[in-house]
C-alpha positions in Angstrom: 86.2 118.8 131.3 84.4 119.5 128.1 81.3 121.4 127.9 78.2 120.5 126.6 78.5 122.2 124.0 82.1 121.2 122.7 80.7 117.2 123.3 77.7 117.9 121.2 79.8 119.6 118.3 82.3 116.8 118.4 79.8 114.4 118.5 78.0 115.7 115.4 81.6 115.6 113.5 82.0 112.5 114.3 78.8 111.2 112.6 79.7 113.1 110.0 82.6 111.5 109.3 81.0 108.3 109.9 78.5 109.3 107.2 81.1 110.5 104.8 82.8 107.1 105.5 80.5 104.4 104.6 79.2 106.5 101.6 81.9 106.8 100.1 82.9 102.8 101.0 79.2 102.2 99.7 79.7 103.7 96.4 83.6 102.6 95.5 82.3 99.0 96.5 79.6 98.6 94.3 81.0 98.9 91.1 83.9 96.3 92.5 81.6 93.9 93.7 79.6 93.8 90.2 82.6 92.9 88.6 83.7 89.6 90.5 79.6 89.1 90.3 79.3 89.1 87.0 81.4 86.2 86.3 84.6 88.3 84.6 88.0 86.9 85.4 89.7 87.7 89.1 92.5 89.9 88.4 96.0 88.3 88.9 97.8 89.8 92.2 99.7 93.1 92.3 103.4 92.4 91.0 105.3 93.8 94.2 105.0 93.6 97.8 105.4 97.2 98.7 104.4 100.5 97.9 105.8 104.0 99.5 103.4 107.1 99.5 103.2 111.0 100.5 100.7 113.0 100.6 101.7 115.6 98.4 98.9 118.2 98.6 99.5 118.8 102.2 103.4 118.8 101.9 102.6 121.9 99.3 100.3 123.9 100.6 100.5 123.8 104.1 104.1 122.7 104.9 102.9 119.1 106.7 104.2 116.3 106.3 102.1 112.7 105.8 103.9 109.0 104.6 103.0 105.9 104.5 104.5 102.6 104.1 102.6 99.7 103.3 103.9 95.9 102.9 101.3 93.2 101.2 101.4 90.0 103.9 98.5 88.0 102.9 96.7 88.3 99.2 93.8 91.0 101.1 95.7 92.0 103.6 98.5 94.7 104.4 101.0 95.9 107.0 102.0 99.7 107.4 103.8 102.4 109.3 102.1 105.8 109.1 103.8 109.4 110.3 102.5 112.7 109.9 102.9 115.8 111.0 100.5 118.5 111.3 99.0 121.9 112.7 95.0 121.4 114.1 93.2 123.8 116.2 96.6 126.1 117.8 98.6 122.5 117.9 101.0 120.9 116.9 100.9 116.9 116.1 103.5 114.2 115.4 101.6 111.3 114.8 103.3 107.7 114.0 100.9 104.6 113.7 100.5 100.9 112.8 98.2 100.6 110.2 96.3 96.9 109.0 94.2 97.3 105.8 91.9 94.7 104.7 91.2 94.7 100.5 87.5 94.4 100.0 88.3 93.2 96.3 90.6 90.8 97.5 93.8 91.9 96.2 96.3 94.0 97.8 96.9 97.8 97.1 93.9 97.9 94.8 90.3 98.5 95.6 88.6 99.7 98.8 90.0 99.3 102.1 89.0 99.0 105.6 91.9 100.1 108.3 92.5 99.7 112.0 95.4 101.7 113.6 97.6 101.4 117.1 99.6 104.6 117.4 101.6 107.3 119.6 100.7 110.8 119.0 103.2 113.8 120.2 101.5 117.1 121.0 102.4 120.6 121.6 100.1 123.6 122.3 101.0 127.2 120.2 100.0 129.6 122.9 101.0 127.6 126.0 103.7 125.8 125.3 102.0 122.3 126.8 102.8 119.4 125.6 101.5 115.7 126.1 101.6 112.3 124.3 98.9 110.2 124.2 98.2 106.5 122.4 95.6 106.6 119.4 93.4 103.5 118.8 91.7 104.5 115.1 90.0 103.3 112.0 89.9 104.4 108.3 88.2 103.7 105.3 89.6 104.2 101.6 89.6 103.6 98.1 93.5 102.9 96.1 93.7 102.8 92.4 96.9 101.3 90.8 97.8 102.9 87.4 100.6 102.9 84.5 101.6 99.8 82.3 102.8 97.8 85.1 100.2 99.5 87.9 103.0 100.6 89.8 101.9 104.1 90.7 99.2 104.7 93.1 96.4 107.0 94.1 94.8 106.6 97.4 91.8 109.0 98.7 90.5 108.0 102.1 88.7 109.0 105.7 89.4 108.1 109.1 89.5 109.2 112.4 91.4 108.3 115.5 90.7 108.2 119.3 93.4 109.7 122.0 94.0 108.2 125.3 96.0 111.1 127.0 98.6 109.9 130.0 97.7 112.7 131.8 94.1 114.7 131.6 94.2 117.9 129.0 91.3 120.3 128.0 94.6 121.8 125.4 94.3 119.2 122.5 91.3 117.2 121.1 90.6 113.8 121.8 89.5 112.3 118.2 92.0 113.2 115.4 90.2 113.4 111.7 91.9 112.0 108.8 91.6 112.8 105.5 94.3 110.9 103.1 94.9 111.8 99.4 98.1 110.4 98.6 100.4 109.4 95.4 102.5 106.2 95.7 105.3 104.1 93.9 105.1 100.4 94.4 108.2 98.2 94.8 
């Protein structure tokens, strides 16, 4: 059971997070919002159906791995598979989620984004060799800017976090992942 202690710290994160969040949703909104306000033109809808991204910073420098795919099914709204591996407090985590993202501005793969996630997550501890899996329920909140003549290529920076419902009770491996997503994508 966690002490007092370890529930106050994690629940101070947590508004962090939260804080951090709706900032940054706050200000990327506001300057999108102005512009369908003001009366100028709606933009016509992103060419393609699908984009594929990494995030490539991670990948570099600390050897994890994070990719996402994303596929347009309404004109605000997307479908997506999410899997990423990483190292977090003397762990290991395999992580592979359903993501839904909802398009503030209205069209797909461009603007800010609002995200609920249904996933597995695949732990292992580095000193004790314990493993567990648990389900992860989670949110996220981002901003995704298409660029190039034909705004194929894509640059997502985002927050999130997800909650883990463990099978069996562990005191090894946290309970609410953090997710931070800078990513570079192609769309298709």
């Amino acid at each position: 059971m966690p002490t007092l202690s370890r529930r106050f710290r994690l629940r101070a994160s947590i508004r962090r997070l939260a804080t951090f969040a709706a900032l940054g949703v706050t200000l990327t909104a506001a300057p999108a919002a102005a512009q369908t306000l003001g009366g100028a033109a709606e933009l016509p809808p992103v060419p393609y159906s699908r984009i594929v991204s990494i995030n490539p910073l991670l990948l570099v420098f600390l050897g994890n791995i994070s990719a996402d795919f994303e596929q347009r099914v309404a004109p605000s709204v997307s479908l997506g598979l999410s899997v990423a591996s990483f190292d977090l407090s003397k762990a290991n985590y395999l992580t592979v989620e359903g993501r839904a993202r909802y398009y503030l501005s209205g069209r797909a793969f461009d603007g800010v984004a609002v995200s609920a996630s249904l996933g597995v997550v695949s732990m292992s501890a580095d000193e004790t060799d314990e493993t567990s899996t648990a389900m992860s329920i989670g949110f996220g909140a981002e901003r995704q800017w298409l660029v190039g003549p034909e705004e194929r290529l894509s640059l997502v920076a985002g927050l999130g976090a997800s909650r883990l419902f463990f099978t069996t009770e562990s005191d090894t491996f946290r309970t609410i992942l953090p997710s931070l997503r800078l990513a570079i994508g192609w769309g298709f």
